[in-house]
C-alpha positions in Angstrom: 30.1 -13.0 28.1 29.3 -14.7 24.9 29.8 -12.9 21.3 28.3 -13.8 17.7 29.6 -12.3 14.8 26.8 -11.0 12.5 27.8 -11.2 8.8 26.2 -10.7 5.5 25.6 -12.6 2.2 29.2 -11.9 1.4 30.6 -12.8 5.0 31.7 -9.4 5.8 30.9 -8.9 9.0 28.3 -6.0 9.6 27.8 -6.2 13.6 28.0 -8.1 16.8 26.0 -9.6 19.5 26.7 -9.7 23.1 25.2 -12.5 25.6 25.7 -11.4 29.1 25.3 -14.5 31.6 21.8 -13.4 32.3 20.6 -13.3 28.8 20.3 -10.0 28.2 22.0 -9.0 25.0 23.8 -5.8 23.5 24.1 -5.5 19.4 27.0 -3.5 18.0 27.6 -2.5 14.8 30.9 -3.0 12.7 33.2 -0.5 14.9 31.6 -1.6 17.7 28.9 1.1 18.5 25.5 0.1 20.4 22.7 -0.4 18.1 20.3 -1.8 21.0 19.5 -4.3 23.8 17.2 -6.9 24.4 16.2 -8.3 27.7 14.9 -11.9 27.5 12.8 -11.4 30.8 10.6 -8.7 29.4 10.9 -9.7 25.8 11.4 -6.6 24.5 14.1 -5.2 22.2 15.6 -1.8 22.8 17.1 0.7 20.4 20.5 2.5 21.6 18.5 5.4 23.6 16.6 2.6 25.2 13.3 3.4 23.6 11.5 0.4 22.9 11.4 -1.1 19.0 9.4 -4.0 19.6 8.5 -7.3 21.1 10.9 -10.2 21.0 14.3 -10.3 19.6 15.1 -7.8 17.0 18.5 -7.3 17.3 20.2 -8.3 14.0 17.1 -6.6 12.4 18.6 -3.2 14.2 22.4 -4.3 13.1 21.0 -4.7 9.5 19.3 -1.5 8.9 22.5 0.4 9.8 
């Protein structure tokens, strides 16, 4: 597993981004809570109760809004 750091203008950092080996990627937040999935296979981007936000990746979009 694979993990970006997400940081801001000021480089604090505001969330996390978790590569499995098959693509599929979990965001965190800060202290490390779920903020959503994506799954590269159906292109689609997930919020934490796995409803669906959009099409492609919108992860750091979910990360930022928090």
């Amino acid at each position: 597993m694979r993990r970006q750091t997400v940081t801001d203008a000021r480089y604090h950092t505001i969330g996390y981004i978790d590569t499995a080996t098959d693509g599929k990627q979990t965001a965190r937040d800060a202290r490390f809570h779920v903020v959503g999935y994506y799954d590269p296979r159906a292109d689609t981007t997930r919020d934490a109760r796995h409803r669906m936000v959009g099409h492609g990746n919108l992860l750091a979009s979910l990360i930022a809004c928090r």
